[in-house]
C-alpha positions as CSV (number, residue, x, y, z in Angstrom):
1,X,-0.5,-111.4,-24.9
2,X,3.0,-113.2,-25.9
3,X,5.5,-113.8,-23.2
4,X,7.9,-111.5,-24.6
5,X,5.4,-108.5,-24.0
6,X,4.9,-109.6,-20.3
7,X,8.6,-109.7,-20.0
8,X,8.8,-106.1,-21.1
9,X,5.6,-105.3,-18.7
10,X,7.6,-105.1,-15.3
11,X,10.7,-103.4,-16.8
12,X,8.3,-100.6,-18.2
13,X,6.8,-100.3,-15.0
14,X,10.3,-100.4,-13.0
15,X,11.3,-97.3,-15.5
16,X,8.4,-95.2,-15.0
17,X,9.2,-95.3,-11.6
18,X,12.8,-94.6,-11.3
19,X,11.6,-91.7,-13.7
20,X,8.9,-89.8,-11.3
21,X,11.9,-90.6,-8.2
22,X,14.4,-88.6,-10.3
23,X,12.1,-86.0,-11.4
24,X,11.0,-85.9,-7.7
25,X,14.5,-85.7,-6.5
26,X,16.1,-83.2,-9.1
27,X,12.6,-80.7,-8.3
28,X,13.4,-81.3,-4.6
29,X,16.9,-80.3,-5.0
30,X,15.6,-76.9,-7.3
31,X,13.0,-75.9,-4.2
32,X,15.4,-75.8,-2.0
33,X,17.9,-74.2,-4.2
34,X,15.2,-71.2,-4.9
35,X,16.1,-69.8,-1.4
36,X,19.8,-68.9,-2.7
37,X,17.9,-67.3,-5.6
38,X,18.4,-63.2,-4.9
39,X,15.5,-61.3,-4.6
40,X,13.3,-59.5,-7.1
41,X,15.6,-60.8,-10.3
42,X,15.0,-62.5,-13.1
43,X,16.8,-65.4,-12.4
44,X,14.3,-66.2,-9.3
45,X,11.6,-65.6,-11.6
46,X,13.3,-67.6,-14.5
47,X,14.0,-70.4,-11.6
48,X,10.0,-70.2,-10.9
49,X,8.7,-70.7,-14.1
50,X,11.2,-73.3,-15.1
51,X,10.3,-75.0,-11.3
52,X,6.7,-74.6,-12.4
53,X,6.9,-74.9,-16.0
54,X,8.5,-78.5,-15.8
55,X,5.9,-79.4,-13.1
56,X,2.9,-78.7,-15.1
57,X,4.4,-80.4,-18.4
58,X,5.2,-83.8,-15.8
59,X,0.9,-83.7,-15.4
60,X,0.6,-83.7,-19.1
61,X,3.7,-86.5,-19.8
62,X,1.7,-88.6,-17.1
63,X,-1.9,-87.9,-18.6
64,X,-0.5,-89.3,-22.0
65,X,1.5,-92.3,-20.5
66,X,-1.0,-93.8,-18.5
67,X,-4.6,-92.2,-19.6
68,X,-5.6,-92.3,-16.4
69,X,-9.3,-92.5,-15.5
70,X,-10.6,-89.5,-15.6
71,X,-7.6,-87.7,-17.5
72,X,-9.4,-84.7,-18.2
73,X,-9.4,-83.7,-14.8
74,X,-5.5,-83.7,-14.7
75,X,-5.5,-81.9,-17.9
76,X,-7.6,-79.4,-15.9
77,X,-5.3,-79.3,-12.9
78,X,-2.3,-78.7,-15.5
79,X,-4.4,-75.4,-17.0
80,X,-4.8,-73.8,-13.7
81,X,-1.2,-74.3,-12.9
82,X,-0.1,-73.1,-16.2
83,X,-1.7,-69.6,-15.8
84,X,-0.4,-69.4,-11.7
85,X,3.2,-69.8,-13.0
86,X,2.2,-67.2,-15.9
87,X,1.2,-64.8,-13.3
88,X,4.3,-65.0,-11.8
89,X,6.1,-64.6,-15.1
90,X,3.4,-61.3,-15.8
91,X,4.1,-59.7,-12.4
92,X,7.6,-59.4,-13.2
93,X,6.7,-58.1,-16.9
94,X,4.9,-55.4,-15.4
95,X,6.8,-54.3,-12.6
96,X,10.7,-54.4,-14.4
97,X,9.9,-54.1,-17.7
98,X,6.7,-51.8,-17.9
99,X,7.7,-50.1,-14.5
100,X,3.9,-50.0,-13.3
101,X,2.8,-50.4,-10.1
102,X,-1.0,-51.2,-10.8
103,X,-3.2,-53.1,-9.2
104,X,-5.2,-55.0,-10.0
105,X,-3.1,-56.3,-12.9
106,X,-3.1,-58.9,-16.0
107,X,-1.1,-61.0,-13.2
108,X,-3.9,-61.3,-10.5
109,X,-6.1,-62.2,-13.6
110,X,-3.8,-65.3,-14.4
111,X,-3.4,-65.7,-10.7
112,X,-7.3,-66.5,-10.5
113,X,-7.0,-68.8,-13.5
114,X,-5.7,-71.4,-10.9
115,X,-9.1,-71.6,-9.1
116,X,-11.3,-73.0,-12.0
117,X,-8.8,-75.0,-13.3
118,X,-9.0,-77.0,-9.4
119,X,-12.3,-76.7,-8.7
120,X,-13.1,-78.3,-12.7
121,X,-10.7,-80.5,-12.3
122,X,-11.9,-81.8,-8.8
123,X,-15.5,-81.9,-9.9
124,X,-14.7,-84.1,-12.6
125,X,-12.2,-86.2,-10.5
126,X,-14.9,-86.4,-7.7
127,X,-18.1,-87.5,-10.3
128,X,-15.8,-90.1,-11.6
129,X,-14.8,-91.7,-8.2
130,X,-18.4,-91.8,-6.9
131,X,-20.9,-94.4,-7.7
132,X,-24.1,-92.6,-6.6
133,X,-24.8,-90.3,-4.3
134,X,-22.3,-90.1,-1.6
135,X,-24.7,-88.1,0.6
136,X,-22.8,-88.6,3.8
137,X,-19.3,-87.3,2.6
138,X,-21.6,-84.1,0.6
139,X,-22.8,-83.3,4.0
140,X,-18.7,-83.6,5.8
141,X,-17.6,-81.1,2.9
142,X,-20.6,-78.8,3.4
143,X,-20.4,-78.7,7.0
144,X,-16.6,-77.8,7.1
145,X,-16.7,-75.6,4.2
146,X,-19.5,-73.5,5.8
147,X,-17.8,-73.2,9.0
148,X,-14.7,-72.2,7.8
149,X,-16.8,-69.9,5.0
150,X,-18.5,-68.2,7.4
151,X,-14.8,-67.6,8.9
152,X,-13.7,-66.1,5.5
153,X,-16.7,-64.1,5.2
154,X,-16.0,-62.6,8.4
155,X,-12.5,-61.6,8.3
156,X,-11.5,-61.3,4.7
157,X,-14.5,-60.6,2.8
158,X,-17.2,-58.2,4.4
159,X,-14.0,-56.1,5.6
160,X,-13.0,-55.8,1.8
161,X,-16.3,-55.4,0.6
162,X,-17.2,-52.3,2.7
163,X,-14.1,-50.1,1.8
164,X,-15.5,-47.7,0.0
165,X,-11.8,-46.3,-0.1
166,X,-11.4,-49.4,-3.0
167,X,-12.2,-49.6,-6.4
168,X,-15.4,-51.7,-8.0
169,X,-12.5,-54.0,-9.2
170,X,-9.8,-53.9,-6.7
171,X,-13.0,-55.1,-4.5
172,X,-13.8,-57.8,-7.2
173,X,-10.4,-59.4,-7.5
174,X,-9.8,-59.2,-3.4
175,X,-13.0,-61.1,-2.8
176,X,-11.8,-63.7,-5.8
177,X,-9.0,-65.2,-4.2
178,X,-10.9,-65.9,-0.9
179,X,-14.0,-67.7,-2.6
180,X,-12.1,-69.2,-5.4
181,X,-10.1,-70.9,-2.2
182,X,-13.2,-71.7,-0.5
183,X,-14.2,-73.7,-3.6
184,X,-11.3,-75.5,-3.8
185,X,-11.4,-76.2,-0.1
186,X,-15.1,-77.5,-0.8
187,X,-13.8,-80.0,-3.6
188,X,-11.0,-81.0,-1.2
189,X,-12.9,-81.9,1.1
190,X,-15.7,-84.1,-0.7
191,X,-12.5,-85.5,-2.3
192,X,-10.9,-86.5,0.9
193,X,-13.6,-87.6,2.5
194,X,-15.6,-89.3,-0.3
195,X,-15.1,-93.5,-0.7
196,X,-12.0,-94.0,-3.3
197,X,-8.7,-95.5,-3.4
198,X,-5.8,-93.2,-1.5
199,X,-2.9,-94.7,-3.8
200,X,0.0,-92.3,-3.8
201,X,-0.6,-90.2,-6.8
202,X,-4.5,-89.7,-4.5
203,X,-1.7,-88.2,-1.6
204,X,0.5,-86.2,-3.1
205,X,-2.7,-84.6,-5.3
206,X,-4.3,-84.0,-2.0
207,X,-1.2,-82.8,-0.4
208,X,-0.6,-80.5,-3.5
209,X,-3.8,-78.8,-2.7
210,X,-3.3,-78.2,0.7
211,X,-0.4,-76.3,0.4
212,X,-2.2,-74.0,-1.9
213,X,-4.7,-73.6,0.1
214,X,-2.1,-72.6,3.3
215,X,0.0,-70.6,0.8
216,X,-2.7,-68.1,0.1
217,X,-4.2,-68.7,4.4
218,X,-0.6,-67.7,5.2
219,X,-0.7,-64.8,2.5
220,X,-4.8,-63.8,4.1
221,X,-3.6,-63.5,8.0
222,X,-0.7,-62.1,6.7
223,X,-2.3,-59.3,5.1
224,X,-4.9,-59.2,7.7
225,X,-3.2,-58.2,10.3
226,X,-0.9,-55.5,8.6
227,X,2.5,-57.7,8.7
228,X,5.6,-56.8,5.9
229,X,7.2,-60.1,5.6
230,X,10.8,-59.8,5.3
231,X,12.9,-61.1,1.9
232,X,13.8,-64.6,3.5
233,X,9.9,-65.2,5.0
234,X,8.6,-63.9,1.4
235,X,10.7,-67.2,-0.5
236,X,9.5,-69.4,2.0
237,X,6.4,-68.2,1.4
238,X,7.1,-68.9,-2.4
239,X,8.2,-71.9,-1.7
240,X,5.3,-73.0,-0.4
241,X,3.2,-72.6,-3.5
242,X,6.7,-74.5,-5.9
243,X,6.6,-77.2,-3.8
244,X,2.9,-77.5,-4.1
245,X,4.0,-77.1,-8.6
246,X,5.8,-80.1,-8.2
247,X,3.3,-82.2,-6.1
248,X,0.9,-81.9,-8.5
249,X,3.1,-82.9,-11.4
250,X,4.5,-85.9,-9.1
251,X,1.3,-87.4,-8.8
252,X,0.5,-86.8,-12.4
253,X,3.6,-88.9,-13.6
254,X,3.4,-91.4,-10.9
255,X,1.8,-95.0,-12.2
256,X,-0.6,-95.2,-9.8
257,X,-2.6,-91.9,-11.2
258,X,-4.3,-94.8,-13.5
259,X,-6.4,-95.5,-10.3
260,X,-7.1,-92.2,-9.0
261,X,-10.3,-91.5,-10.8
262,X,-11.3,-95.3,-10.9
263,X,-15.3,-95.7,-9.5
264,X,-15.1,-96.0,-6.1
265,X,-17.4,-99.0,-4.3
266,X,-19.6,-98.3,-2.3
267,X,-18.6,-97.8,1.6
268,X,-20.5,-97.7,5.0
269,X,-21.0,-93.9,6.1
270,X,-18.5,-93.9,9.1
271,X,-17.1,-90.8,11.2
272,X,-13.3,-91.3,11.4
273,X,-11.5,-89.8,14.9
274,X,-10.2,-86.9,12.8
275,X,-13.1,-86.1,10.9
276,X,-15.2,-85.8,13.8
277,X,-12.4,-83.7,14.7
278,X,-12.8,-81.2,11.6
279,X,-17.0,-81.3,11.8
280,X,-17.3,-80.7,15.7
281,X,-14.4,-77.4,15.1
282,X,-16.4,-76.3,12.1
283,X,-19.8,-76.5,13.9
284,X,-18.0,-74.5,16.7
285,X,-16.7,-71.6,14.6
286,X,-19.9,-69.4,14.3
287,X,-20.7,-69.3,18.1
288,X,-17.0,-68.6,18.5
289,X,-17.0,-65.8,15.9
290,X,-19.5,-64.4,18.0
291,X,-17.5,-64.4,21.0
292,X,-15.0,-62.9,19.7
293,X,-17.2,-60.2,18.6
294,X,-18.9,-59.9,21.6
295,X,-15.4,-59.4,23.6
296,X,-14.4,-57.0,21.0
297,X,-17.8,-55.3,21.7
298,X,-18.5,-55.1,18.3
299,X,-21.0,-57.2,16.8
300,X,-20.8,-56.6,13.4
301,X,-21.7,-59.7,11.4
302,X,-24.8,-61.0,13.2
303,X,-27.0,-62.0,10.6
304,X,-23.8,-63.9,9.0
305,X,-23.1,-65.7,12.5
306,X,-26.7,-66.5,12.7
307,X,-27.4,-67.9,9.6
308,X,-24.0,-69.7,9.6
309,X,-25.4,-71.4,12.7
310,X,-28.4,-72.4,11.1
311,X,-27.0,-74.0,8.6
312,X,-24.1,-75.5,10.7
313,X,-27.1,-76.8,13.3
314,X,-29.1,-78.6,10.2
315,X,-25.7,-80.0,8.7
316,X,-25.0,-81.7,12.0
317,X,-28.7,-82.8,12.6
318,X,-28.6,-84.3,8.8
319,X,-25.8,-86.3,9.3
320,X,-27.2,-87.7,12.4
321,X,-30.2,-88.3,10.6
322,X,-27.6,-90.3,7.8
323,X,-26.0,-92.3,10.1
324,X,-29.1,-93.1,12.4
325,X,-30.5,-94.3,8.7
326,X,-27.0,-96.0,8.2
327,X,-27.5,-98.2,11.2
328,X,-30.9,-99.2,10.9
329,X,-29.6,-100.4,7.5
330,X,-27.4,-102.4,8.3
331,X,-29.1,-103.7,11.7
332,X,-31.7,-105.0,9.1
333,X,-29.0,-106.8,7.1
334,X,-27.6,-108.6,9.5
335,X,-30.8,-109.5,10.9
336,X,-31.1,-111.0,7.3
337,X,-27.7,-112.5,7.3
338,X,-28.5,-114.4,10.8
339,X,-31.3,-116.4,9.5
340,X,-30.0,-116.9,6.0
341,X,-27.9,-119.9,4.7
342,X,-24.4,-118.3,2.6
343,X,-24.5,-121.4,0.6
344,X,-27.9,-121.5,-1.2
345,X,-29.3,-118.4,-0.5
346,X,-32.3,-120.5,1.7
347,X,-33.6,-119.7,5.4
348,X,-31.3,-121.3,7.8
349,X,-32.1,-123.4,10.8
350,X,-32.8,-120.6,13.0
351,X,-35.3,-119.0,10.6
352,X,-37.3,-121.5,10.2
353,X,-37.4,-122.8,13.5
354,X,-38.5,-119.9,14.6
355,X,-41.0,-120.3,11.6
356,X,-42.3,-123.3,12.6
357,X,-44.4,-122.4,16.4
358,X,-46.1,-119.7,14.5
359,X,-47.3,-122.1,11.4
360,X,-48.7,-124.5,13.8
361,X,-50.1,-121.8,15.8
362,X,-51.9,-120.9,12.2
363,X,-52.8,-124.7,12.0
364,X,-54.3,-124.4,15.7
365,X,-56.5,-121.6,14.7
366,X,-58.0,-122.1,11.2
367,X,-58.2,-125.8,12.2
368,X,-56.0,-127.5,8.8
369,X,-53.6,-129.8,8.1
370,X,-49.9,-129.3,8.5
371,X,-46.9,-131.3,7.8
372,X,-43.1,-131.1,7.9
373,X,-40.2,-133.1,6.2
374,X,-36.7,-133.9,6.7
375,X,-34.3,-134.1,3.5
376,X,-31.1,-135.8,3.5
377,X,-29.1,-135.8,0.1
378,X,-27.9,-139.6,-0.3
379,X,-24.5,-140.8,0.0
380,X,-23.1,-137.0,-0.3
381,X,-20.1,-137.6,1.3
382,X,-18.8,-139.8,-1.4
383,X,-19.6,-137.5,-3.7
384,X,-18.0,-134.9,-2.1
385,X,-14.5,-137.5,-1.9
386,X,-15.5,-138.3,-5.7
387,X,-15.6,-134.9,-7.2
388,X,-14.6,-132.4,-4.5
389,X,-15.9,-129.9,-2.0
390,X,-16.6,-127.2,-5.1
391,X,-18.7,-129.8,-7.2
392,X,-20.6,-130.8,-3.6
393,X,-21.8,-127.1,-3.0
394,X,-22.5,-126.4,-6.1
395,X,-24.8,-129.7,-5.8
396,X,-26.3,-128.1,-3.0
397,X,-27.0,-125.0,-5.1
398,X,-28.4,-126.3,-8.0
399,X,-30.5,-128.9,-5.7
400,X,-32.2,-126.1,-3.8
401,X,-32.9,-124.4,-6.8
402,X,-34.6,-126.6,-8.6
403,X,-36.4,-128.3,-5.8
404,X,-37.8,-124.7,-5.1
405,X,-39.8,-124.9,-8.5
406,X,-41.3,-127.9,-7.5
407,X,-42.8,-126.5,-4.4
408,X,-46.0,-125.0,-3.7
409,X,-46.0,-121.5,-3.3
410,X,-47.1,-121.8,0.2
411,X,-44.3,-124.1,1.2
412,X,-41.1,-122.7,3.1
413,X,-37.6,-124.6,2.2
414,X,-34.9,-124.1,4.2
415,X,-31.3,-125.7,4.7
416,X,-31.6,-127.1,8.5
417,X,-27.2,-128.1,8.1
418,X,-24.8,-130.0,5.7
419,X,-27.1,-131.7,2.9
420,X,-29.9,-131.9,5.2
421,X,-33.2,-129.9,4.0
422,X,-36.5,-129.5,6.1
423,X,-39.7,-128.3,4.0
424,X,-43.1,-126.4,5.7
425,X,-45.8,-127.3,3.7
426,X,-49.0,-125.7,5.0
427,X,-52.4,-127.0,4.3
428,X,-51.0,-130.5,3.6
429,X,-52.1,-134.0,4.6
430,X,-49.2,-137.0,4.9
431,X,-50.5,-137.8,1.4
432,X,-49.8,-134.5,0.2
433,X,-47.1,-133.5,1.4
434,X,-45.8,-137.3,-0.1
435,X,-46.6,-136.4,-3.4
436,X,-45.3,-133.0,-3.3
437,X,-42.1,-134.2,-2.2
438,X,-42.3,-137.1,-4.6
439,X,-42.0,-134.4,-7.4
440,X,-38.7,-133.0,-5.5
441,X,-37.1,-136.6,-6.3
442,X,-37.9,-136.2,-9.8
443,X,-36.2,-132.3,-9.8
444,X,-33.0,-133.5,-7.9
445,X,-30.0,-132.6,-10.3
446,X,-26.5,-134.9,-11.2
447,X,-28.5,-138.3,-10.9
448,X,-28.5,-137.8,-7.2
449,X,-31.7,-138.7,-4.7
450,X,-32.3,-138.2,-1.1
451,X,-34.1,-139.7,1.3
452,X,-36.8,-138.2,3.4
453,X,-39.3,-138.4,6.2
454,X,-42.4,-136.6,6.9
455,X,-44.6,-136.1,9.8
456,X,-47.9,-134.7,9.6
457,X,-49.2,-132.5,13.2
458,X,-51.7,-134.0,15.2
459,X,-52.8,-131.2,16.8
460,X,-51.1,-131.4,20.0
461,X,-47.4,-132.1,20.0
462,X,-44.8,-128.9,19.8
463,X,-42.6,-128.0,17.2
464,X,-39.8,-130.0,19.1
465,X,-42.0,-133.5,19.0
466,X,-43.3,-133.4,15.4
467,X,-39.8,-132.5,14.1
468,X,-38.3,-135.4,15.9
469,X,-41.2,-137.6,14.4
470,X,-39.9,-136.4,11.0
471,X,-36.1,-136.6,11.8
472,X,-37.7,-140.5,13.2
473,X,-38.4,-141.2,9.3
474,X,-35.8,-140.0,7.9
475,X,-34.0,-142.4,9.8
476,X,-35.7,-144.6,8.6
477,X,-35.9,-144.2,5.3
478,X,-31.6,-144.0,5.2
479,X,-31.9,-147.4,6.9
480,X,-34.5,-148.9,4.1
481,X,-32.3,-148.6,1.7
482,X,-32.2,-144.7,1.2
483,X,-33.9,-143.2,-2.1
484,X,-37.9,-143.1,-0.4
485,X,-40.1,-141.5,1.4
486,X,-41.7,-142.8,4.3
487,X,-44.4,-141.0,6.6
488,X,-43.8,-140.5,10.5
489,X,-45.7,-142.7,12.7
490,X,-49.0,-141.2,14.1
491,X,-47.9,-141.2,17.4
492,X,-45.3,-137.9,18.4
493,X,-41.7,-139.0,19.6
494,X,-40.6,-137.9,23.2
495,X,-37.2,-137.4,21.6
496,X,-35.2,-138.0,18.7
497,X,-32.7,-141.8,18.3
498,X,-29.9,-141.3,20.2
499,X,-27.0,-141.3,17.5
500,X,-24.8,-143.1,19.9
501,X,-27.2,-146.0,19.6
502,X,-27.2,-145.8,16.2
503,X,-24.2,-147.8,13.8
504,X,-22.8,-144.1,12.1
505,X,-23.0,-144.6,8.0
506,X,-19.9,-142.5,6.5
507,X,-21.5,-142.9,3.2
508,X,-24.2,-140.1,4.1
């Protein structure tokens, strides 16, 4: 890419953005001007559909700017939007123009339109952002969505449903809007709880959905309980649903939509303070449905309650069962990441000193040769002043690596700290274990050698003793010039050289 183009990079950006703040700004300005609208004319229903109109076109602008992952989900969102603000535009049709007062109508029709558009769009937004199976955030959505189902079943549905004073269809469409919202509040949740970046087009998407979701709550416990909103509480109301129009196109034309159906990585299952929240209130909702039921003395949804609890009760119990699964997990890994070295991928000190009582043990019992040795990589501090820390671990690296072909497959390497190496090697005599490590010299990468010691177990001493016989040699061996291997004496050491006696050798 020339320099000119990466010139022209940030001042794109920079415009983009002082774009989606004026169109923000100026569809701001035209929600709140909708309230001075008057009432049942066609300039609130022209001021709608332009408010909406110009919203849904912003998602499609955005979706050809910045192909954003997972685009055809915005192009999804923009269909069900298109065919709410048409509903609007179709209501009016009917009631001014054809002077009919049906219901159910062309309108509710278009109205509905809005719910498969979401729920598609969602469901392809969701697949995108997930690597896997996100079990834990499947079970979050479920549990709220079947608490707050059960909720809807009780109080909007089943009432509807058993009015024989209805038509087939007028039942059809009134059951519609409920489940087509519980969808969407199923693929709301997964979305917000599910792993994924939140940039700001992820917010104001989420936010957009909400408010639809409240706009038609509002609308159901409205209805419910028999209230005639007056002209003023009826544009708020409206209001409501615009603003949630221009959300939906804000994060559509926003820069950061590009990110918004990038794969998520993977993330610990965790309970955040409000979602335990939201689970423990959904989990509460069928015992309190019957409560209410019971105070009303009229228990008329049992079998819903009760199989709304069971479902609730093995939600809960399977999440447990997740995060119980979660923790074991992850107690196992860092169990693993306590006894392994970062660096080369080897056992660590503690690993294999906690190795080393049960292989001689082993020794003890089937009665054979065992023998341990100390590794020091010569001179490595000037080579690490010479060429770097970097070029020094990745010495370390390819050291271990190819020393680990040389072994037998019944020897245990592991890093015992800075360049020094210790090596099990069961089964083995001093003359052995020599030549075994005599082909480690010949393996060691860059031109480099090492120096060792090795002590063979007489049969007696502890771990502590035979490895302070090997560290002995070793000692030695740096002393004789470095670049050998010299066997312990027979005899254990009480106690390894006291460094402080010892002249200290910067060189390594």
């Amino acid at each position: 890419m020339s320099l000119s183009i990466l010139s022209v990079l940030p001042i794109q950006t920079d415009m983009s953005r002082r774009g989606w703040r004026w169109y923000l700004a100026l569809a701001s300005v035209a929600i709140a001007g909708y309230f001075l609208t008057p009432t049942d004319t066609w300039t609130q229903t022209a001021y709608a559909e332009l408010v909406g109109l110009a919203a849904t076109g912003a998602i499609v602008v955005g979706v050809v700017k910045y192909r954003p992952a997972a685009g055809a989900a915005w192009l999804w969102f923009a269909a069900g939007q298109l065919l709410n603000v048409l509903g609007t535009l179709a209501e009016a049709v009917i009631g001014r123009v054809l002077h009919q007062e049906t219901w159910p109508s062309l309108a509710d029709v278009l109205w509905l339109g809005l719910y498969p558009g979401l729920v598609i769009g969602l469901l392809v937004l969701i697949r995108h952002r997930s690597q896997g199976h996100d079990w834990g955030s499947l079970v979050d959505a479920t549990t709220i969505t079947t608490g707050l189902g059960l909720l809807s079943w009780v109080f909007l549905i089943r009432p509807v449903a058993d009015d024989s004073s209805m038509s087939l269809v007028a039942r059809v469409v009134s059951i519609a809007y409920p489940v087509g919202d519980i969808l969407v509040l199923a693929m709301v949740t997964r979305l917000l709880v599910g792993a994924g970046s939140r940039t700001l087009a992820f917010r104001l998407l989420a936010g957009a959905l909400l408010l639809y979701l409240l706009g038609d709550a509002s609308w159901a416990v409205i209805n419910y309980v028999g209230l005639e909103p007056g002209p003023a509480a009826v544009k708020l109301l409206q209001m409501n649903f615009l603003t949630a129009y221009v959300l939906i196109g804000a994060a559509g034309l926003h820069p950061s939509v590009r990110e918004v159906g990038q794969p998520a990585t993977q993330r610990t299952l965790r309970l955040s303070p409000t979602l335990l929240v939201l689970l423990t209130l959904a989990s509460l909702l069928a015992p309190a449905i019957l409560a209410y039921q019971v105070w009303q003395r009229e228990i008329t949804d049992g079998v819903a309650i009760v199989i709304g609890s069971m479902a609730l009760f093995l939600l809960v119990v399977t999440r447990m069962a997740q995060l119980l699964r979660q923790i074991e997990r992850q107690s196992k890994q860092l169990s693993q990441l306590t006894r392994v070295d970062d660096l080369t991928g080897l056992p660590n000190r503690r690993a294999w000193s906690a190795e080393l009582p049960t292989a001689i043990e082993r020794a003890r019992r089937d009665r054979v040769a065992l023998s341990i040795a100390l590794l020091d990589l010569d001179h490595f501090k000037r080579f690490n002043d010479e060429y770097g820390h970097q070029a020094g671990d990745r010495l370390l690296k390819s050291a271990t690596a190819a020393w680990c072909t040389r072994l037998r497959a019944v020897d245990q390497l592991a890093r015992y700290g800075g360049e020094e190496f210790i090596v099990l090697l069961p089964g083995a005599t001093t003359e052995l274990a020599t030549g075994v490590l005599e082909r480690l010299r010949g393996a060691t990468p860059a031109g480099q050698t090492f120096s060792a010691g090795v002590a063979t177990w007489d049969g007696n001493e502890t771990s502590e003793e035979l490895i302070a016989r090997a560290d002995q040699a070793l000692y030695q061996a740096k002393h004789a010039g470095r670049d050998r291997i010299l066997a312990a004496a027979d005899q254990p050491t009480a106690a390894a050289p006291d460094p402080t006696a010892i002249t200290p050798n910067p060189a390594g």
